[in-house]
BAVO-394351 format. One record per residue (C-alpha): residue number from 1; x, y, z. Coordinates in Angstrom, 1 decimal. Example, Ala and Ser with C-alpha at 12.3 -4.5 7.8 and 13.67 -1.06 7.14 Angstrom:
2
  resi      c1      c2      c3
     1    12.3    -4.5     7.8
     2    13.7    -1.1     7.1
! end
This chain:
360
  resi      c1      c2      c3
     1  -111.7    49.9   -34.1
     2  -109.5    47.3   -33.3
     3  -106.6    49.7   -31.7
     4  -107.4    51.0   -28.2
     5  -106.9    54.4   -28.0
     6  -103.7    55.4   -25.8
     7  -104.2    57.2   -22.8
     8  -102.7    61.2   -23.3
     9   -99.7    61.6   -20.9
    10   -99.4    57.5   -21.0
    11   -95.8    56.6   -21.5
    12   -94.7    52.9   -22.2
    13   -92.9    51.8   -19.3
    14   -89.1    51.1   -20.8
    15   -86.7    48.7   -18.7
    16   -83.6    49.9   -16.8
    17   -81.8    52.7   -18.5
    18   -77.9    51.3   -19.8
    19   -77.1    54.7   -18.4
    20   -77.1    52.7   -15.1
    21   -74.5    49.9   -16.2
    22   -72.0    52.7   -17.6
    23   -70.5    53.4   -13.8
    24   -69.9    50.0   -13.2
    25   -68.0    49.2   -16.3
    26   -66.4    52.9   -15.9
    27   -64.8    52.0   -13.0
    28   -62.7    49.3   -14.0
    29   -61.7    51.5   -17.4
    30   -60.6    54.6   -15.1
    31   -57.4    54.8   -12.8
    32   -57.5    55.8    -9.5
    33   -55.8    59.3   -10.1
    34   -59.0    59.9   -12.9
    35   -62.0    59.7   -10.3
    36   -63.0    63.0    -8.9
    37   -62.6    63.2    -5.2
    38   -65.7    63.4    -3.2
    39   -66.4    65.0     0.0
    40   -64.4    63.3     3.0
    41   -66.6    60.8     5.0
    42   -67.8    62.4     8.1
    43   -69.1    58.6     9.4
    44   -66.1    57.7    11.3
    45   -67.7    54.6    13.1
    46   -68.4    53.2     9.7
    47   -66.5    50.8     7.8
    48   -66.7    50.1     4.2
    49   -66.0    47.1     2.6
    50   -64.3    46.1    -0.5
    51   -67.6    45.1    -1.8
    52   -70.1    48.3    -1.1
    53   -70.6    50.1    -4.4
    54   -69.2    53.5    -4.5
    55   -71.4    56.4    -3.5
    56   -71.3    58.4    -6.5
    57   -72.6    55.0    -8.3
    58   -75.8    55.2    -5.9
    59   -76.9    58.3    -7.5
    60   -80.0    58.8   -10.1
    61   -79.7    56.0   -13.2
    62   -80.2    59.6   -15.5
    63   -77.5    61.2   -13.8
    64   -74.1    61.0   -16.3
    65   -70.4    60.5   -15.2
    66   -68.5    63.2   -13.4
    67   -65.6    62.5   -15.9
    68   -64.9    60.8   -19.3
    69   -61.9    58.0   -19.6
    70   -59.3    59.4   -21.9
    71   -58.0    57.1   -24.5
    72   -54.8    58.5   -24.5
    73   -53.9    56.9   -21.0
    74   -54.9    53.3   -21.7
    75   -54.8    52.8   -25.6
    76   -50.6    53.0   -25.0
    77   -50.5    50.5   -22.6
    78   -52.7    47.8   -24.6
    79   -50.0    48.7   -27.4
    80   -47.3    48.0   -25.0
    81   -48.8    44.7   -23.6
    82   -46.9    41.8   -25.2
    83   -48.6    39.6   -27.8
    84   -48.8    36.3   -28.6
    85   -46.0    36.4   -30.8
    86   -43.6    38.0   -28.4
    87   -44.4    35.9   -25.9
    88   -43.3    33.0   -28.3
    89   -40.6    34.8   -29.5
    90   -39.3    35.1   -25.9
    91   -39.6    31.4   -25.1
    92   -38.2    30.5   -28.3
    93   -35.1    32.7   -27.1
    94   -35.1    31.2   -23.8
    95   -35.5    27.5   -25.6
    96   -32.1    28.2   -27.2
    97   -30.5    29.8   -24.6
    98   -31.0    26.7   -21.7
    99   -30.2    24.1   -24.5
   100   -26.9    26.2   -25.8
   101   -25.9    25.7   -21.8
   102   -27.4    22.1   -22.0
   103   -25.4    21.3   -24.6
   104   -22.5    22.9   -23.3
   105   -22.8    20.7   -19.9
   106   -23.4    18.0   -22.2
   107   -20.0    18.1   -24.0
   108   -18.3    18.3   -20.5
   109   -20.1    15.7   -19.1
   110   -19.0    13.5   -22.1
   111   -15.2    14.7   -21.8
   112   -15.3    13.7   -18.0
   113   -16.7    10.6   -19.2
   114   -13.8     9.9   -21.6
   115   -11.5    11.1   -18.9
   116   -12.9     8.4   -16.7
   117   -13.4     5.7   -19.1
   118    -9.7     6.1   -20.3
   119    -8.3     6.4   -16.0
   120   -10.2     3.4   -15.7
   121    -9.1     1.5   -18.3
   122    -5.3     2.4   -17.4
   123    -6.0     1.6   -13.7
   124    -7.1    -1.8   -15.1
   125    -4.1    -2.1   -17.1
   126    -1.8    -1.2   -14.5
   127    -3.4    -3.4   -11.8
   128    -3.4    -6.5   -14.2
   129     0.6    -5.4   -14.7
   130     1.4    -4.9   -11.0
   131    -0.4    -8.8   -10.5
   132     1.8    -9.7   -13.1
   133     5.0    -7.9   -11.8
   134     4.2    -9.6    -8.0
   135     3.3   -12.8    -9.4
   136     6.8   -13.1   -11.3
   137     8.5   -11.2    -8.2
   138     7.1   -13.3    -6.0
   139     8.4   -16.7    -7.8
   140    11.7   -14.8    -8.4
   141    12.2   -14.5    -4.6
   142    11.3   -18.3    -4.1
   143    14.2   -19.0    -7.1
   144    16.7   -16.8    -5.4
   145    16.2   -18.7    -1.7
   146    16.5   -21.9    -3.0
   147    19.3   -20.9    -4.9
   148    20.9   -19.5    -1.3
   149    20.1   -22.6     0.1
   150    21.7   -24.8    -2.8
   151    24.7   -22.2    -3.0
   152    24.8   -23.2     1.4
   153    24.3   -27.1     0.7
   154    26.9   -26.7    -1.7
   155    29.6   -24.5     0.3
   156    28.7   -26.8     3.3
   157    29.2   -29.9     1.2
   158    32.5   -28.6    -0.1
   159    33.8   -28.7     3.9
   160    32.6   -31.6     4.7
   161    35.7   -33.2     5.3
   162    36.8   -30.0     7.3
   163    37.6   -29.5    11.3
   164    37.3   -26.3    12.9
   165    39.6   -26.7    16.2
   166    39.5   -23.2    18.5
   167    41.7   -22.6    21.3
   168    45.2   -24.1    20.5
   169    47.9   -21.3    20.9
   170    49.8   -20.5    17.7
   171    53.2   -21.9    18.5
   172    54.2   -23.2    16.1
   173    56.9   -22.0    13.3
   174    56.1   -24.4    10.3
   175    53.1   -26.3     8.5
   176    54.8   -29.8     9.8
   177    54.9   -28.7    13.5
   178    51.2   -27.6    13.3
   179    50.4   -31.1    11.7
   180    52.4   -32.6    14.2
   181    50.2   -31.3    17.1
   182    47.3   -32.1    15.0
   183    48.2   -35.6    15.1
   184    48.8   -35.7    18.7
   185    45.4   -34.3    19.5
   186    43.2   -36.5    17.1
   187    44.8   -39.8    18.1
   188    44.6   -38.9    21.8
   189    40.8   -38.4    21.1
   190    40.8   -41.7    19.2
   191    42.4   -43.6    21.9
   192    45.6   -44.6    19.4
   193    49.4   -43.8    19.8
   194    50.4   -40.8    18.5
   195    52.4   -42.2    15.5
   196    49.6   -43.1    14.0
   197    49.4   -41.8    10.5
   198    46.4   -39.4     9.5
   199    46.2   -38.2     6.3
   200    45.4   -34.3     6.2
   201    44.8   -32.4     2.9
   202    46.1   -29.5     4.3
   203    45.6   -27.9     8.1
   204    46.5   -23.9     8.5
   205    45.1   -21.1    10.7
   206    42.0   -19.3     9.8
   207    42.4   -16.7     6.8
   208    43.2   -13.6     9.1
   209    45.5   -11.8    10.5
   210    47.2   -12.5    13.4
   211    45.9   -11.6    16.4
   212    48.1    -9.0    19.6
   213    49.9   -10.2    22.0
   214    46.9   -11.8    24.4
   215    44.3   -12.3    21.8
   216    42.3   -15.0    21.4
   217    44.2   -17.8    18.6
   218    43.2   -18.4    15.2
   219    41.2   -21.6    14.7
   220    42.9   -24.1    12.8
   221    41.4   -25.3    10.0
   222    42.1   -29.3     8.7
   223    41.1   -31.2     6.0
   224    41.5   -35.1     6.1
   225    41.3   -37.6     3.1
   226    38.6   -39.9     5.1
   227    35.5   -38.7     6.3
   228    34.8   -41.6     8.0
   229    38.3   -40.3    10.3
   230    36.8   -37.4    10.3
   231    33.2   -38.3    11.9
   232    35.0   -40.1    14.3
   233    37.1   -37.4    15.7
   234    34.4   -35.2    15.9
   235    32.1   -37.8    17.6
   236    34.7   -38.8    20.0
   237    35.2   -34.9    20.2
   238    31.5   -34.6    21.6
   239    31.7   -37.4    23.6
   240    34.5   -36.5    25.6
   241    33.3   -34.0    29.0
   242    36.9   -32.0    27.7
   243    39.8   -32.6    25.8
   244    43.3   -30.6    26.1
   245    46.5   -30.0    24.6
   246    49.2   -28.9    26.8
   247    47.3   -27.8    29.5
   248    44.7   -25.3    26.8
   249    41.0   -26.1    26.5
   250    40.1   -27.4    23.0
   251    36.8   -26.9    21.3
   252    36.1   -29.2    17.7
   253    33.7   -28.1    15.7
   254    32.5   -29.2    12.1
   255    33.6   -26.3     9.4
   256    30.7   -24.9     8.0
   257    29.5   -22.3     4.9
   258    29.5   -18.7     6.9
   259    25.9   -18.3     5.8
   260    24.9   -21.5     7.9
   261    26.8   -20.0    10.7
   262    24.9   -17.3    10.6
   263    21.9   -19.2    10.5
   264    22.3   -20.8    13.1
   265    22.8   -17.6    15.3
   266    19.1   -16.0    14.3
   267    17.6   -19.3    15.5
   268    19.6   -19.3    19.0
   269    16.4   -17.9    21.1
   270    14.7   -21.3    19.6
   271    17.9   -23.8    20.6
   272    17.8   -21.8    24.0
   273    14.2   -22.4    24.7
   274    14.2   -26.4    22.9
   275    17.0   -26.5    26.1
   276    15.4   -25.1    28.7
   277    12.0   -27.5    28.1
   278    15.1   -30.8    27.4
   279    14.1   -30.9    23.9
   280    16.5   -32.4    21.5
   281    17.4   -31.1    18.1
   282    20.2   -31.5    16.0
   283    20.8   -29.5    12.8
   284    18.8   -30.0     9.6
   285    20.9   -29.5     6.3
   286    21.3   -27.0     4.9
   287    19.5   -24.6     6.7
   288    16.9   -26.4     9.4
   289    16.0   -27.5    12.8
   290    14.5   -31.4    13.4
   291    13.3   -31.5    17.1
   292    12.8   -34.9    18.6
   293    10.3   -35.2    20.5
   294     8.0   -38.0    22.1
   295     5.6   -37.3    19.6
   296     7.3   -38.0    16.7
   297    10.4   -35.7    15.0
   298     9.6   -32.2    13.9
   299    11.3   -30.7    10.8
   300    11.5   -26.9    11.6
   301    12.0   -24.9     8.2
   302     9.9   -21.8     8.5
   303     7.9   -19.7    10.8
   304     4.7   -21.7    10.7
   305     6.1   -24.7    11.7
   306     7.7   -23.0    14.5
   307     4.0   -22.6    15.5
   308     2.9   -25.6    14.7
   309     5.7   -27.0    17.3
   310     4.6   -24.6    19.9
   311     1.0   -25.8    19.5
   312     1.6   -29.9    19.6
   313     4.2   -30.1    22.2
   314     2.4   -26.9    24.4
   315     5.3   -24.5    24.5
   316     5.7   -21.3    25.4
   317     4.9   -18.5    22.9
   318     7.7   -17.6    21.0
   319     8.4   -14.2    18.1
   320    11.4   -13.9    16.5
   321    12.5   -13.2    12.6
   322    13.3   -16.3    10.5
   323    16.1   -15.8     9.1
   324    16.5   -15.2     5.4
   325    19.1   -17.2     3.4
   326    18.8   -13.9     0.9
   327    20.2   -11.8     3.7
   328    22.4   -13.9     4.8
   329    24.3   -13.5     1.7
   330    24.4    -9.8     1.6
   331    26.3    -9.3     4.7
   332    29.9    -9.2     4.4
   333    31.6   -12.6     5.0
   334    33.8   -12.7     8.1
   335    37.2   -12.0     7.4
   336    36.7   -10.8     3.5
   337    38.0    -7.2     2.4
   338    36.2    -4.7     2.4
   339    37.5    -1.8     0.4
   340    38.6    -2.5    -3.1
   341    42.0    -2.9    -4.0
   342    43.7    -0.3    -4.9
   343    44.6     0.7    -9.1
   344    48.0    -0.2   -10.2
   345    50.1     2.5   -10.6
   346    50.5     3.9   -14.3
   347    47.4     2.5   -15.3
   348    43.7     2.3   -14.6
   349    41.7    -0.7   -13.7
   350    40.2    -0.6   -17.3
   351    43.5    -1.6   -18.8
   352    44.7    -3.7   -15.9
   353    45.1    -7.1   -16.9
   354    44.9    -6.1   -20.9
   355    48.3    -6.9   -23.3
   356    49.0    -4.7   -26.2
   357    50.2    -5.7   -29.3
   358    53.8    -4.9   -28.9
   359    54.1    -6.9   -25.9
   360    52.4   -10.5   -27.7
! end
């Protein structure tokens, strides 16, 4: 009554079979080498795309699959596909591995540190030291040049009642008859008989050997009680165009230290050029230059004032070494021995000089 009677032969239309989705997921489930192998494509002109479904998937929705996918290809390989675990497992490994090396680096990182840290702090040490050391070497140096120079003032000091007289031929046989000629020459020079008495010290010939026959004569060397006597000789010495004994050109000079001398030698390429430009100087004691100039009297005692002098008084450019009193020390004085003596025979120069008890 209430039911309508079906139609014979009327089936209920179903929706699309799920026999139709099977190829599609099949395909993704079956290698390549599973499919079956269809008929080669006679439609050469064609190209297929990635994208157009398979031909055997355009067949009837009721049709079933060529083949079946075996479980026995693919159920291995999902076993073999790492898990979650391993993959942990793995990085925990590789965790360990790059901070073992870390660590590793670390530590010789920190013992380079150290390395550095200690070269640095024994490069500080040693600079600070080598300051120290050129500090005290420095002053030491200054010490040791003013000591040359007091040692010169001194020497110099002890002569300064000494005359240096060069060119007067050794004739004479006796101390008297050398004093004798001494006298005649310095009272000739004062303008006074020759009687008149001078009071030497002592007067000999320089400290040397004697000379070959036609050398050069030893200076004589004179020491007078009076330096006023003596500053008037030598004045009267300058004074005078020449003076002569006996037909022989004499020279008088004061007797000074051999350092001063020598002194006095390095600074002859300033004395020549303070000449050529009719500059005077005279000698500053104990080792020195004053120049007098019409601007005023320069003391010359090192290098830079040699510049300074060049600069004021508009000289030519001059370069050569100051001399060091140090050096002038270390050479060999002229005259002095220079090989040791020799030992006394039967005894070494330990026990030279030394008594024994038998001989008290």
């Amino acid at each position: 009554m209430g039911k309508a009677n079906k139609t014979p032969g009327a089936q209920k239309p179903q929706g699309p079979d799920r026999a139709s989705d099977t190829p599609s997921l099949r395909r993704f489930l079956v290698g390549p080498l599973d499919l079956p192998a269809g008929p080669p494509d006679k439609m050469a002109d064609e190209v297929r795309t990635p994208t157009d479904p398979e031909p055997s998937l355009l067949t009837s929705s009721h049709a079933e699959a060529p083949t079946s996918v075996d479980p026995a290809v693919w159920l291995p390989l999902l076993r073999n596909l790492p898990t979650k675990s391993d993959l942990k497992e793995a990085n925990a490994e590789l965790r360990s591995s790059i901070m073992a090396e870390l660590q590793h680096v670390r530590q010789d990182i920190q013992g380079l540190t150290h390395r550095v840290d200690t070269l640095e702090q024994g490069s500080d040490s040693l600079r600070l030291a080598q300051e120290v050391s050129t500090s005290v070497l420095q002053l030491r140096s200054t010490q040791l040049r003013n000591m040359a120079l007091h040692i010169a003032d001194l020497d110099n000091r002890g002569h300064r009642n000494n005359l240096r007289l060069r060119g007067l031929p050794e004739t004479e046989t006796s101390a008297d008859q050398l004093t004798g000629m001494l006298l005649s020459i310095f009272n000739t020079l004062l303008d006074r008989t020759e009687s008149s008495a001078i009071d030497f010290v002592r007067a000999h010939r320089a400290l040397r050997p004697k000379g070959t026959t036609g050398s050069p004569p030893r200076d004589v060397i004179c020491c007078l009680y009076d330096y006023g006597l003596k500053e008037d000789i030598l004045r009267k010495a300058r004074e005078a165009t020449q003076f002569s004994y006996e037909g022989t050109e004499l020279q008088l000079y004061p007797d000074l230290s051999p350092a001063t001398l020598a002194y006095r030698r390095a600074l002859k390429p300033l004395t020549s050029l303070l000449r050529d430009q009719q500059l005077r100087y005279r000698w500053h004691t104990p080792t020195g230059l004053a120049v007098l100039s019409d601007q005023g009297t320069f003391i010359l005692q090192s290098p830079e004032d040699v510049a300074t002098l060049s600069t004021d008084l508009q000289l030519p450019p001059l370069q050569f070494p100051w001399p060091d009193p140090l050096a002038l020390y270390n050479q060999a004085a002229r005259g002095a021995r220079q090989t040791p003596l020799p030992p006394r025979p039967g005894c070494n120069r330990g026990q030279a000089g030394r008594r024994t008890g038998s001989q008290m």
